[in-house]
C-alpha positions as CSV (number, residue, x, y, z in Angstrom):
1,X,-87.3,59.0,186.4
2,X,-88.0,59.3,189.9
3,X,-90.4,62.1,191.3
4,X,-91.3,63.2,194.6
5,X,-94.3,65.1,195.6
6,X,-93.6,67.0,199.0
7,X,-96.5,68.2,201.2
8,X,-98.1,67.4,204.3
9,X,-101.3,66.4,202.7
10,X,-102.7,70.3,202.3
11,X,-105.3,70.9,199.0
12,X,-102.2,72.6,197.4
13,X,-99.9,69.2,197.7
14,X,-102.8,66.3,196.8
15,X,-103.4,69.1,193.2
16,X,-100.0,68.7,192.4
17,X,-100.0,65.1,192.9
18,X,-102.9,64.0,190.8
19,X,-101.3,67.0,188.3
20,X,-98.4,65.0,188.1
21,X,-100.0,61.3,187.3
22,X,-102.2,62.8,184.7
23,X,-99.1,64.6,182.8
24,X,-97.2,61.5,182.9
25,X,-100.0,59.8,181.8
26,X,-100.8,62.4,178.7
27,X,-96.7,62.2,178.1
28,X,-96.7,58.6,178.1
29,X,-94.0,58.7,180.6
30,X,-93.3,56.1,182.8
31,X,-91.9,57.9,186.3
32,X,-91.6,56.9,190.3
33,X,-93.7,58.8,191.9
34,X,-93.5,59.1,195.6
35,X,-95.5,61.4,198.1
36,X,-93.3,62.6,200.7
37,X,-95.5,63.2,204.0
38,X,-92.6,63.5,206.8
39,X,-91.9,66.9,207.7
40,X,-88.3,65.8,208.3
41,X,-87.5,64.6,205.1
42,X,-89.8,67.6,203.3
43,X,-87.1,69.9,205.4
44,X,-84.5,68.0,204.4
45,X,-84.4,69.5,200.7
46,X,-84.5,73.1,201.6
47,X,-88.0,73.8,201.1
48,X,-90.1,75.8,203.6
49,X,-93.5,76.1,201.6
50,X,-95.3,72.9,200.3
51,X,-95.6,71.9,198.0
52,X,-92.7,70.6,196.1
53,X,-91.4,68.9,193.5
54,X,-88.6,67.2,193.6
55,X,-87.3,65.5,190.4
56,X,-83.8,63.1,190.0
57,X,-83.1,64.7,193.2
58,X,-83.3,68.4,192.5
59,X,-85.9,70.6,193.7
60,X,-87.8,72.3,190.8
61,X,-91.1,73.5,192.1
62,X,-91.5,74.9,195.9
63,X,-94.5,76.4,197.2
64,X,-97.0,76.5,194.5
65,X,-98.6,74.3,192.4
66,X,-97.7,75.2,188.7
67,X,-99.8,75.2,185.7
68,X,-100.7,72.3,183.6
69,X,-98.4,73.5,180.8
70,X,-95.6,74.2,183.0
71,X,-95.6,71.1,184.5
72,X,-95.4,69.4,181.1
73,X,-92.6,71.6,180.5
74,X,-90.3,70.9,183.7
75,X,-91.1,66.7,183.4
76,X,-90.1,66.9,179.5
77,X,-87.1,68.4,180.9
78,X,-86.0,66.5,183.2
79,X,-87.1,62.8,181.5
């Protein structure tokens, strides 16, 4: 599984992020995350508000930071 956190480094991004390691961690799910910093490539999926989540290469969160339990939900369904 490979996930990428989009965001400039805002509050908002750097929640999501550490959202992300712990759910993987409390799934027991082994994942690639990278954090995507470069405005260019952040573009580059269509997104205009950070931050985003970008799993296998589709865009599944943009411009909020979801709840613990709906993060859960979109990594179970895209493991």
């Amino acid at each position: 599984m490979e996930i990428k956190v989009l965001g400039t480094g805002c509050a908002n991004c750097k929640t999501l992020e550490k959202s992300v390691h712990n759910t993987l961690a409390e799934l027991q799910i082994t994942a690639n995350v990278e954090k995507v910093e470069d405005i260019q490539k952040i573009m580059a999926y269509g997104i205009m508000r950070t931050p985003g989540l970008v799993i296998n290469d589709k865009v599944v969160i943009s411009g909020k930071v979801p709840s613990a339990k709906e993060l859960k939900e979109i990594i179970e369904k895209y493991k």
